[in-house]
Every structure is written in structure tokens, then in C-alpha cells.
C-alpha positions as CSV (number, residue, x, y, z in Angstrom):
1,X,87.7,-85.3,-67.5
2,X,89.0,-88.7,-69.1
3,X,87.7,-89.4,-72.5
4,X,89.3,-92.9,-72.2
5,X,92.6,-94.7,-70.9
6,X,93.9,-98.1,-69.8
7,X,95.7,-98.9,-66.1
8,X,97.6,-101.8,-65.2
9,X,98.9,-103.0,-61.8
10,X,101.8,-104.7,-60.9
11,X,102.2,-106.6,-56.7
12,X,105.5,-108.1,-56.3
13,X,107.7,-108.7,-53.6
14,X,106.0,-106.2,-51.4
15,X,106.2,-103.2,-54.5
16,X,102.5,-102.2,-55.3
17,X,102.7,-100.2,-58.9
18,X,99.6,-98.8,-60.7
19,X,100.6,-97.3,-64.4
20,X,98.0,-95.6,-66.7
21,X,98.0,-94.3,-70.1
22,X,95.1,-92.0,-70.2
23,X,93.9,-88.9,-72.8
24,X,91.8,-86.7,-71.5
25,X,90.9,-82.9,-72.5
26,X,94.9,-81.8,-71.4
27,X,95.6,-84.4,-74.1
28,X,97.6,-87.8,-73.9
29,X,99.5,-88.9,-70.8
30,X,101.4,-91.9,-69.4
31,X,102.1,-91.8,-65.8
32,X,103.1,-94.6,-63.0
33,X,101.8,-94.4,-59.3
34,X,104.1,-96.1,-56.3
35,X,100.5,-97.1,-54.0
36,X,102.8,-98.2,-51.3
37,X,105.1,-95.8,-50.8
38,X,101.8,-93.0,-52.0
39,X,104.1,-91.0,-54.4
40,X,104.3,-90.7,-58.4
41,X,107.3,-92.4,-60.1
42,X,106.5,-91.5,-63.2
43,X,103.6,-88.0,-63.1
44,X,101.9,-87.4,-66.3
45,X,103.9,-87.5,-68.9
46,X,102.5,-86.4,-72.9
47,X,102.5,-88.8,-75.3
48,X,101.2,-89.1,-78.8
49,X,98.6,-91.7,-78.1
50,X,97.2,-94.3,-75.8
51,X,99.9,-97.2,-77.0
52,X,103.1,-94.6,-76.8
53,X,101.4,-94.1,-73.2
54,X,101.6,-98.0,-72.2
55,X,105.0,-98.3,-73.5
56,X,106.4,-95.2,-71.5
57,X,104.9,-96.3,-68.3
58,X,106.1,-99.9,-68.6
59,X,109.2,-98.6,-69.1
60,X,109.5,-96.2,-66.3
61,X,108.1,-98.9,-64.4
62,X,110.5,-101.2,-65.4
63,X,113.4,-98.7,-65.2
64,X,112.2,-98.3,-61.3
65,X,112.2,-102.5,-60.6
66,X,115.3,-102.7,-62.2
67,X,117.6,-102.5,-58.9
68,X,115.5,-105.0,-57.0
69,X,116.1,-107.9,-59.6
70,X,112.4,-108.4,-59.5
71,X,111.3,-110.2,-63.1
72,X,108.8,-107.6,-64.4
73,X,105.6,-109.4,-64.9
74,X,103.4,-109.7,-67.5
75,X,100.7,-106.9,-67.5
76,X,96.8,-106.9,-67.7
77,X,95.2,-103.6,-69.3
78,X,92.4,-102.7,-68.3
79,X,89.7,-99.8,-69.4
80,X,90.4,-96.7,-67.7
81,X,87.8,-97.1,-64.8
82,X,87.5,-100.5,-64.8
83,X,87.7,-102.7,-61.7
């Protein structure tokens, strides 16, 4: 069960990337979700808290853009949950 968490989402030159920082009763995780190609880049990954979470997953994320050249966008957290 989550006890609270942020997700961001990146669309960008046909890559569709949802990361989340998230604690919940396993403890603290960061992970990053490929929607188009429906696989985990990044699966859950502990963390101390939820802002070592966001870093970790923009940087996986990052990490995983790099070879395209694509200019990693500026991200929009939102509550875990949250539309």
C-alpha cells in the first residue's frame, strides 16, 4: 500500500517515460516505467527518501535518453495518485 509518492512523465520524440519515487510499507523506491515499449527501465530501486528517489529516477531516465540526443525536459511532479 503507498503511504505517499510523486510521478512525473516525460513524451518526446515518440519515447513515453513515467518515473516515480514512492515509499510505501516495503519502504522507499525510485523506479522508471518505458509505457511504450510496456517494460521497466529502471524497477524499484530503495532509496533513503522521496527526493534521493526523484533524483535516481531522473537520472536513470536521463541515462536511457542519452543515445537519442533528445534534450531531457523539464519535469512536473505530481502527488502519487494524482491525475
Amino acid at each position: 500500500m503507498l503511504d505517499e509518492g510523486v510521478w512525473a512523465e516525460i513524451k518526446v520524440e515518440g519515447h513515453h517515460l513515467r518515473l516515480f519515487s514512492e515509499h510505501s510499507a516495503l519502504g522507499v523506491h525510485a523506479s522508471v516505467y518505458d509505457v511504450a515499449n510496456k517494460r521497466w527501465i529502471a524497477p524499484s530501486e530503495a532509496v533513503d527518501d522521496i527526493e534521493e528517489g526523484k533524483e535516481k529516477a531522473i537520472a536513470y531516465a536521463r541515462n536511457y535518453l542519452r543515445p537519442t540526443g533528445i534534450e531531457f525536459p523539464v519535469l512536473n511532479w505530481k502527488k502519487a495518485r494524482a491525475v
